[in-house]
C-alpha positions in Angstrom: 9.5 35.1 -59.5 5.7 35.2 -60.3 4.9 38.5 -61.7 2.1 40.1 -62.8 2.5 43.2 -65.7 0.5 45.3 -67.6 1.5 44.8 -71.9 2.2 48.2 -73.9 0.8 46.9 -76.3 -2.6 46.3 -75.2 -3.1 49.3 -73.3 -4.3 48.0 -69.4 -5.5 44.8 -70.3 -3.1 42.7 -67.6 -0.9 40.0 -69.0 0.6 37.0 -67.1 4.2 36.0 -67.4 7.1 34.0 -65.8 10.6 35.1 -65.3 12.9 37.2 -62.8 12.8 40.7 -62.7 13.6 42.6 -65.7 13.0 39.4 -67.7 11.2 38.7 -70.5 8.3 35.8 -70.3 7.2 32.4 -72.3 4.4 32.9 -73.7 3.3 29.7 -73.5 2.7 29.6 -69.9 0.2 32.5 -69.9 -2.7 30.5 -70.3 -1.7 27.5 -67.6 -0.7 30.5 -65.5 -3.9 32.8 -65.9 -6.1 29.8 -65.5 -4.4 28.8 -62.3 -4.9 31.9 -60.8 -8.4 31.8 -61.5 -9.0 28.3 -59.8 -8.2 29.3 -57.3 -9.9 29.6 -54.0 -7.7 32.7 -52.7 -8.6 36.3 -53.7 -5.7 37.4 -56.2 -5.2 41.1 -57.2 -2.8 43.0 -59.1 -2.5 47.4 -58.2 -0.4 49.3 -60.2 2.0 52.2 -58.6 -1.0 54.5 -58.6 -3.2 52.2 -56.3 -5.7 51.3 -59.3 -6.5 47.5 -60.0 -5.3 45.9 -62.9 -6.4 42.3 -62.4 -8.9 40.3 -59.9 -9.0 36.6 -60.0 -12.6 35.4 -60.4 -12.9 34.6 -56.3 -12.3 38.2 -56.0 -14.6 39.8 -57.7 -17.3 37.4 -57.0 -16.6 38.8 -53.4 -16.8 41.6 -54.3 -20.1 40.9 -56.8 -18.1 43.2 -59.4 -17.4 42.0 -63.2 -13.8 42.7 -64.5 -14.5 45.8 -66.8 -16.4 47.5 -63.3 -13.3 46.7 -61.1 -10.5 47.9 -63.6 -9.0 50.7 -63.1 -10.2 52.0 -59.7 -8.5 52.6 -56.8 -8.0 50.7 -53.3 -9.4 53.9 -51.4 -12.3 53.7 -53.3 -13.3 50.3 -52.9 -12.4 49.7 -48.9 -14.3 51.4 -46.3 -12.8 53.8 -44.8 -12.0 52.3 -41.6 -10.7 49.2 -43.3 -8.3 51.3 -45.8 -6.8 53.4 -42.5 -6.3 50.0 -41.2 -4.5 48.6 -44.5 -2.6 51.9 -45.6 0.5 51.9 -43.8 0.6 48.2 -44.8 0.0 49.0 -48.3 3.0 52.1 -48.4 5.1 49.9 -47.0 4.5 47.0 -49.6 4.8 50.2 -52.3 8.6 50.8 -50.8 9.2 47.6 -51.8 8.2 45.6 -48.1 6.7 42.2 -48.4 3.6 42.7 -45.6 1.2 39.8 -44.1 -1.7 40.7 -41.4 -5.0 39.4 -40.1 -8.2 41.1 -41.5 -11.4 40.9 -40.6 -13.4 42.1 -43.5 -17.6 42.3 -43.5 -18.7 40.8 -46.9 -20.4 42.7 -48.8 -23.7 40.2 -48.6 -22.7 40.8 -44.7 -21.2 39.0 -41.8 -17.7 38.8 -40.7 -14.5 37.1 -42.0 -11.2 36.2 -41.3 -8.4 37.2 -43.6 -4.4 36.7 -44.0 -3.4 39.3 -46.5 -0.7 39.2 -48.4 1.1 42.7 -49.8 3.5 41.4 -52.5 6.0 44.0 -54.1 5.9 43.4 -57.9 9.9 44.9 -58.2 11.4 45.7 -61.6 15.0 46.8 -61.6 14.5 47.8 -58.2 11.6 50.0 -58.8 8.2 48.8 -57.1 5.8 48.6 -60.8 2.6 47.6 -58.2 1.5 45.5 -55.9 0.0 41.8 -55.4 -2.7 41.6 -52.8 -3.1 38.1 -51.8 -6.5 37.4 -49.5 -7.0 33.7 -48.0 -9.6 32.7 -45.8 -9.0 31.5 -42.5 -12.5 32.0 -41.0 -13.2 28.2 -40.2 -9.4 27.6 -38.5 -10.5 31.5 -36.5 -14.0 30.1 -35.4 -12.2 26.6 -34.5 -9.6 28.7 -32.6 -11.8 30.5 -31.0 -14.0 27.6 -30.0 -11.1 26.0 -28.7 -10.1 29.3 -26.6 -13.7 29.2 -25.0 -13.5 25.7 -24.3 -10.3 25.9 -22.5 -12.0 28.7 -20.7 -15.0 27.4 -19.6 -12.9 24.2 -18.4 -10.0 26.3 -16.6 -13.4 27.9 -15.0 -14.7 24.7 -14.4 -11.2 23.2 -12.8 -10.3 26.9 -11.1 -14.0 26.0 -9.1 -13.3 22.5 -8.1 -12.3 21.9 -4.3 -9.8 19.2 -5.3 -6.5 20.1 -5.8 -5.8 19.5 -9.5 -2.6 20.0 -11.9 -1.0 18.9 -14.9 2.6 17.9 -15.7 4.4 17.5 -18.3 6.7 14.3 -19.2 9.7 16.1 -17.2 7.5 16.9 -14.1 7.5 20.8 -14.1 3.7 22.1 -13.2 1.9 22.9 -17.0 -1.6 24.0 -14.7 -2.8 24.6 -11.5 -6.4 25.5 -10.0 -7.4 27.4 -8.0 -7.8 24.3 -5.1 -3.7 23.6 -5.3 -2.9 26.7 -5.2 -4.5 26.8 -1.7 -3.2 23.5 -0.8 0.2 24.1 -1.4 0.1 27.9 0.2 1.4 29.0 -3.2 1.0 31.6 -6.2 -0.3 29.8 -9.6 3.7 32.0 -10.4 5.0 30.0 -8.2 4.1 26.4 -9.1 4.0 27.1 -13.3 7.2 25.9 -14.9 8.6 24.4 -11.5 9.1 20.6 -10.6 6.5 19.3 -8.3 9.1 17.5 -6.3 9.7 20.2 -3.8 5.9 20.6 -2.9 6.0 17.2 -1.9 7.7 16.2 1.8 11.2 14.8 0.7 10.6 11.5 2.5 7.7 10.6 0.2 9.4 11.9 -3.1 10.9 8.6 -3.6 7.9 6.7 -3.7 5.8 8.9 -5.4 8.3 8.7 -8.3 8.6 4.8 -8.2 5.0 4.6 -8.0 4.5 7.5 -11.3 7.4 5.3 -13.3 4.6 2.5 -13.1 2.3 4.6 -15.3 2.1 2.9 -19.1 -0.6 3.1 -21.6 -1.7 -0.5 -19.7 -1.5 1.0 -16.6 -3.0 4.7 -16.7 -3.8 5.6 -13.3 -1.7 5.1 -10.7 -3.1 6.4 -6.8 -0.6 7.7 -4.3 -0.8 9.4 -1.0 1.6 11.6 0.0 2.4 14.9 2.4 2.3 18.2 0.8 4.7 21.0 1.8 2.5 24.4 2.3 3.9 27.6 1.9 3.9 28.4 5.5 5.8 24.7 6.2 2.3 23.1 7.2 2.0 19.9 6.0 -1.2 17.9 4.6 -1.7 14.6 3.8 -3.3 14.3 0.1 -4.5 11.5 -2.2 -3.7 11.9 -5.7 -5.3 10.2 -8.8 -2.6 10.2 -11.0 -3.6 9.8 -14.8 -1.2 9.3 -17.7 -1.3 10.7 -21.2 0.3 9.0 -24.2 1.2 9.4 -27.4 0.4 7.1 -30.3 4.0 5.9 -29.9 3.5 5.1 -25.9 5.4 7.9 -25.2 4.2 9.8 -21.7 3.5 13.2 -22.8 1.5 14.7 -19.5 0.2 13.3 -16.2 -3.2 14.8 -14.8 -3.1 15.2 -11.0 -6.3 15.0 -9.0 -5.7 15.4 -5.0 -7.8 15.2 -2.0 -7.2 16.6 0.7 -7.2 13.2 3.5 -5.4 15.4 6.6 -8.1 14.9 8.7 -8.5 11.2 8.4 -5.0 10.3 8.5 -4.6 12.2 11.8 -8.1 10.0 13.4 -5.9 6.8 11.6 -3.4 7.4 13.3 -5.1 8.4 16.6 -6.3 5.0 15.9 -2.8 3.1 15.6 -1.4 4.8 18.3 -4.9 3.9 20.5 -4.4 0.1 19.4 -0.5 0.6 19.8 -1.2 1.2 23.4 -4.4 -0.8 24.0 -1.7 -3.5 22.9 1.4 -2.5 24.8 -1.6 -1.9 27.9 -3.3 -5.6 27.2 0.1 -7.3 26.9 1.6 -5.8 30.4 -1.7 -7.1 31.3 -1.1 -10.3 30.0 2.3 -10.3 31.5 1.7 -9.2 35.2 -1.0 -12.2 34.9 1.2 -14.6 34.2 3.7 -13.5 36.4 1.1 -14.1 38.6 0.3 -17.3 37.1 3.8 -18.4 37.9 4.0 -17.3 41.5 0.4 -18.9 42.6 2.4 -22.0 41.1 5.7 -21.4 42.8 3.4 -20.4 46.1 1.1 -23.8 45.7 4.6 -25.9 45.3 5.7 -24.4 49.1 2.0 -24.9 50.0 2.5 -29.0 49.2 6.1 -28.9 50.0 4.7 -27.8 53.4 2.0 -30.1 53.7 4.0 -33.2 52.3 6.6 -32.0 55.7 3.7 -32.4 58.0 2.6 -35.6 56.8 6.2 -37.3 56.5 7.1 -35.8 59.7 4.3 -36.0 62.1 1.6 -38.2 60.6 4.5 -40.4 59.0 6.3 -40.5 62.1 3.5 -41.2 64.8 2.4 -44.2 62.1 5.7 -45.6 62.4 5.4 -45.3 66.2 2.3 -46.9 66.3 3.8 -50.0 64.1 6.8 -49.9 66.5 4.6 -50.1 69.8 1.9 -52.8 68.4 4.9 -54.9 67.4 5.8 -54.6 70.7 2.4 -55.6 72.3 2.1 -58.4 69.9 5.5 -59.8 70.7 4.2 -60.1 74.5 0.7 -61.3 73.9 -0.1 -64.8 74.3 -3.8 -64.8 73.0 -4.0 -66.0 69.6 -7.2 -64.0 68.7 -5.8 -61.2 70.4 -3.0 -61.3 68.4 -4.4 -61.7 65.6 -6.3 -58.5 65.6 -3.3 -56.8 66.2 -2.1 -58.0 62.9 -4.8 -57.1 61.2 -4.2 -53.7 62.9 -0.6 -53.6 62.1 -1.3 -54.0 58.3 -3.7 -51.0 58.5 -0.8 -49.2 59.9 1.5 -50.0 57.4 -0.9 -49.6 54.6 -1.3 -45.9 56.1 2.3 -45.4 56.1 2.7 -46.2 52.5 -0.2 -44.2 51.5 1.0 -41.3 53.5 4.2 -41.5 51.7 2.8 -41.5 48.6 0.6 -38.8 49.1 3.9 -36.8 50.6 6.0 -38.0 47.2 2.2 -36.7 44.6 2.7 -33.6 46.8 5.7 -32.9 46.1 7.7 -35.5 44.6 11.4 -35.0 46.0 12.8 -36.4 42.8 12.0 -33.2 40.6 13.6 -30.9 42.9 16.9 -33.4 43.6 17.2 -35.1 40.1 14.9 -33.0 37.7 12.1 -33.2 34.9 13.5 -36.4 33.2 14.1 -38.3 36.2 10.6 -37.0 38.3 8.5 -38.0 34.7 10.3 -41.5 35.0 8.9 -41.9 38.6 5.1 -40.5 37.8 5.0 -43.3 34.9 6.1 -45.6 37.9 3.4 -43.7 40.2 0.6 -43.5 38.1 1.1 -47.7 37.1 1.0 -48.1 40.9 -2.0 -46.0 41.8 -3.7 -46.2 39.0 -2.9 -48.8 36.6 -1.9 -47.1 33.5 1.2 -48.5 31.7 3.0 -45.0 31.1 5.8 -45.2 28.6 8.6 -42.7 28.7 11.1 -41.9 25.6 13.4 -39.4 26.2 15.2 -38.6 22.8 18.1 -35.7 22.4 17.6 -34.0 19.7 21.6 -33.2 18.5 24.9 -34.0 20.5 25.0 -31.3 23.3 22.8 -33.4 26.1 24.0 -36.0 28.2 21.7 -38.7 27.6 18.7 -37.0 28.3 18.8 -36.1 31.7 20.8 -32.5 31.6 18.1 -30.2 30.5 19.2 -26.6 32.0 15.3 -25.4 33.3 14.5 -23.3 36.0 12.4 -24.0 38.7 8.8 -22.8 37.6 9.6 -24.8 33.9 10.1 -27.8 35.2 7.1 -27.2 37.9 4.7 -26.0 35.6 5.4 -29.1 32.8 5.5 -31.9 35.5 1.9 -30.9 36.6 1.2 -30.5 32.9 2.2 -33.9 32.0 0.7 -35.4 35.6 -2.9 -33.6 34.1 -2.6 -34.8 30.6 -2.0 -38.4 31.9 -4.9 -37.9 34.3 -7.3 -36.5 31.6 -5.9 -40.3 29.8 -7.6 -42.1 32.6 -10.7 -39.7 32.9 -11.7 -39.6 29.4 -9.7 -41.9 27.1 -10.8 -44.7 27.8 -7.5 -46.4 27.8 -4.8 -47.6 30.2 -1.9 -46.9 28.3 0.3 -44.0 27.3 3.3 -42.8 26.1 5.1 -39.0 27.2 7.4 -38.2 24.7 10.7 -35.9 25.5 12.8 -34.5 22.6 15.1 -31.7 23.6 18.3 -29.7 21.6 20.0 -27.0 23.3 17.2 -24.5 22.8 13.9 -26.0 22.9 12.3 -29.2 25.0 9.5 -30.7 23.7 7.1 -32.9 25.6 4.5 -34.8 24.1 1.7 -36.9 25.9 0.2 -39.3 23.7 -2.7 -41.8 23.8 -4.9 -44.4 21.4 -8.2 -43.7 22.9 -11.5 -42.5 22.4 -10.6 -38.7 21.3 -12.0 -35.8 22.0 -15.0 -34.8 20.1 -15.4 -31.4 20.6 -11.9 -29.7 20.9 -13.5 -25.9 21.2 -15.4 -26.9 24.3 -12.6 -28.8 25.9 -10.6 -25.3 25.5 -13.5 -23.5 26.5 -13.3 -25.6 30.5 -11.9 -22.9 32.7 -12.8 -24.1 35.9 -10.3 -26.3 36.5 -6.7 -26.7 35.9 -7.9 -28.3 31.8 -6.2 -27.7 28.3 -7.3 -23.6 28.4 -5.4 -22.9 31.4 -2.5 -25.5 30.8 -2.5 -23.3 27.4 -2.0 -20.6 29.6 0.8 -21.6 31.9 3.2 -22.9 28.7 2.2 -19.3 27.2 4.0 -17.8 29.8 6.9 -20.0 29.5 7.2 -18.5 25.8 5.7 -21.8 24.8 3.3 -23.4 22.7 0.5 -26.2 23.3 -0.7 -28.4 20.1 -3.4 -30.5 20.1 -4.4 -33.4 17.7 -7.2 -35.2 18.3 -10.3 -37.0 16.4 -13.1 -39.4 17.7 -11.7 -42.7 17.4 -8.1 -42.2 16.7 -6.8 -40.7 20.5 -4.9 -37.4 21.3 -1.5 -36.4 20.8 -0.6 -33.0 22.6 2.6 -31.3 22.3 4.1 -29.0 24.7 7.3 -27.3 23.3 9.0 -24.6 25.3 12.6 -22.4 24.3 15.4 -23.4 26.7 17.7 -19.9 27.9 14.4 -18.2 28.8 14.4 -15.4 31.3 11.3 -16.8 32.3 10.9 -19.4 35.4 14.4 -19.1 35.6 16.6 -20.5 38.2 18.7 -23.5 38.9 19.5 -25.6 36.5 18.3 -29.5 36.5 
């Protein structure tokens, strides 16, 4: 122990020594010692049992502005003023019983102006008996002003936070609420008691806590600011949607140490967004019941047109057909008895009109409604319009039938329903038709692949092209690519078109087998 002591010897004049209580000192330390003290920068004083100064270090009397010969000997109750000393005495009679004391002073210098102070009451014990005391003073004006600099800062920026209208709060690394303002207090429906110390998870609704935590484990010093939104629980059970800046702090070691929360409060436009999804949700469900009943009716004008040529192809093959084959019958029978060459020979050339009416009639009856599709199906009736339109019209028509897989019987048991197999053999007929129209070609291949749950159809030709593929889509008027588009969307399917001047056009029609769809007997 340190100790200062007054030497017999020399009457007052203080002496410094080192050793423990009742010891006796090295003299050769008194000079290292005395001129420590008086280096420095703390205010160092020695008071004997009677209160009156027996040493100040140089910084304290230069506070003071006293030399050492004025100072000695006086007393602390006539040097402090008197609202200072009632302030220090109970700390000083306890220091005088032998109590170490500390406190915070502020003292006016005596050139004036205020200053912070610890002060340090230091027993000086000798055999258990309190010889003085050591008054210790050490400036902590700077750190006070800093401190309280800091204070107002953090006031006028709580002040400034508390008065923002977003929602804003701090958390520390373990998620429990370090500050709230003012703005998520209100949010929430919540007392600033209520939220400090707590974990933010159960303001949030428990089916977003999941993500906002997967999305806040994403935050790194590389990766700062995360943005989340999420439903907040109110107090009352209401719940708002907010967005939430999310900001990470870190320590020099990468370390997550606080995350800033900044929320907005988005309740109003998520409730129009999702007006808005649930207007589109049911402008789509509306558009594609739409879309449906239209090609259900798509399907029944083509089922209706079928009975409509079905009927007509009756009439002709059983009263036009028949009356023409009376006719031939009846001017065979004039012929046979007419011996008048020329005569005869008019009736020849009558007979072959005839005939040549009767054949065209039965074609007409078979274009109709070709018999084949409804007895022997799509495979076989596409065999026959190759065979038709090389008759009529002189395009060579090749057809290739190719199972795709082992579960078809050579090509010809494809299970469609009635309104498939109508609405692809008038597809096909059209394509090949288009061939002659534009292509300028006379020859053509249709393509059939099918599996057990899709038959493709592809009508292919080495012609001219098309040159402009929107505006052949865009031909509504008659029964074109747009509406054939149409009638295979209905059937589930899909049309593709490939086509460039110079290089022909290859479209595919590909439809799924099983289909609810233009269901009915299988061919």
């Amino acid at each position: 122990m340190m100790m200062l002591a007054v030497d017999a010897d020399e009457g007052r004049k203080p002496a410094l020594r080192e050793g423990r209580e009742g010891g006796g000192g090295d003299p050769s330390l008194d000079v290292s010692l005395a001129t420590l003290f008086e280096c420095l920068p703390a205010m160092i004083s020695y008071w004997d049992a009677e209160q009156r100064n027996v040493y100040a270090n140089r910084a304290y009397l230069t506070w003071l502005g006293l030399g050492a010969a004025d100072l000695r000997g006086r007393r602390i109750v006539d040097l402090a003023p008197a609202a200072l000393y009632a302030r220090i005495l109970p700390l000083v009679e306890r220091a005088y019983r032998g109590e170490a004391q500390s406190d915070e002073q502020v003292i006016e210098s005596p050139g004036g102006g205020r200053r912070y102070w610890v002060v340090n009451y230091v027993p000086d014990l000798r055999k258990g008996v309190v010889a003085g005391i050591v008054v210790i003073l050490c400036e902590v004006s700077a750190l006070k002003e800093t401190e309280q600099a800091l204070r107002e800062s953090e006031r006028r920026l709580r002040s400034i936070l508390g008065g923002q209208t977003e929602a804003i709060s701090r958390l520390g690394a373990d998620g429990r609420f370090l500050f709230v303002n003012d703005a998520y207090c209100a949010l929430s429906g919540r007392a600033r008691e209520e939220l400090l110390g707590q974990r933010w998870q159960p303001v949030a609704h428990p089916d977003d806590v999941a993500r906002v935590e997967a999305s806040l484990r994403t935050l790194s010093p590389s990766n700062d600011v995360v943005i989340e939104e999420n439903r907040v629980v109110c107090g009352n059970g209401e719940l708002r949607w907010v967005q939430f800046i999310n900001r990470g702090f870190f320590d020099e070691l990468g370390v997550l140490r606080e995350i800033q929360c900044v929320g907005r409060d988005i309740t109003a436009q998520k409730v129009a967004e999702l007006a808005l999804q649930e207007a589109n949700a049911n402008l789509e469900r509306r558009v594609a019941e739409r879309t449906r009943q239209l090609q259900e009716l798509a399907v029944q004008i083509t089922l209706a047109e079928e009975s409509e040529r079905k009927a007509i192809a009756r009439d002709l093959h059983d009263d036009l057909g028949q009356l023409l084959h009376i006719a031939q019958m009846r001017l065979d029978q004039v012929q046979r008895s007419v011996g008048d060459d020329a005569l005869v020979a008019a009736l020849v050339q009558v007979g072959g009109l005839i005939r040549d009416a009767s054949r065209r009639v039965r074609s007409m009856t078979a274009q109709l409604s070709p018999p084949v599709l409804r007895t022997l199906g799509l495979v076989s009736a596409l065999h026959w319009l190759a065979d038709e339109m090389g008759r009529e019209f002189g395009l060579d028509v090749e057809v290739d039938v190719e199972p795709v897989g082992t579960d078809t019987d050579g090509g010809k048991a494809i299970a469609l329903g009635e309104a498939q197999s109508l609405i692809l053999f008038r597809a096909v007929r059209e394509l090949l038709l288009n061939v002659l129209k534009h292509a300028g070609t006379f020859w053509a291949q249709v393509r059939v692949e099918h599996a057990a749950h899709f038959l493709r159809i592809t009508v292919r030709d080495e012609g001219r092209g098309i040159e402009d593929l929107a505006a052949a889509l865009d031909q509504r008027e008659r029964f074109g690519l747009a509406s054939l588009q149409e009638r295979i969307g209905y059937l589930h399917g899909t049309v593709v078109i490939d086509s460039a001047p110079g290089r022909g056009t290859s479209v595919r029609l590909q439809v799924p087998l099983g289909s609810s769809r233009g269901s009915g007997r299988r061919r």
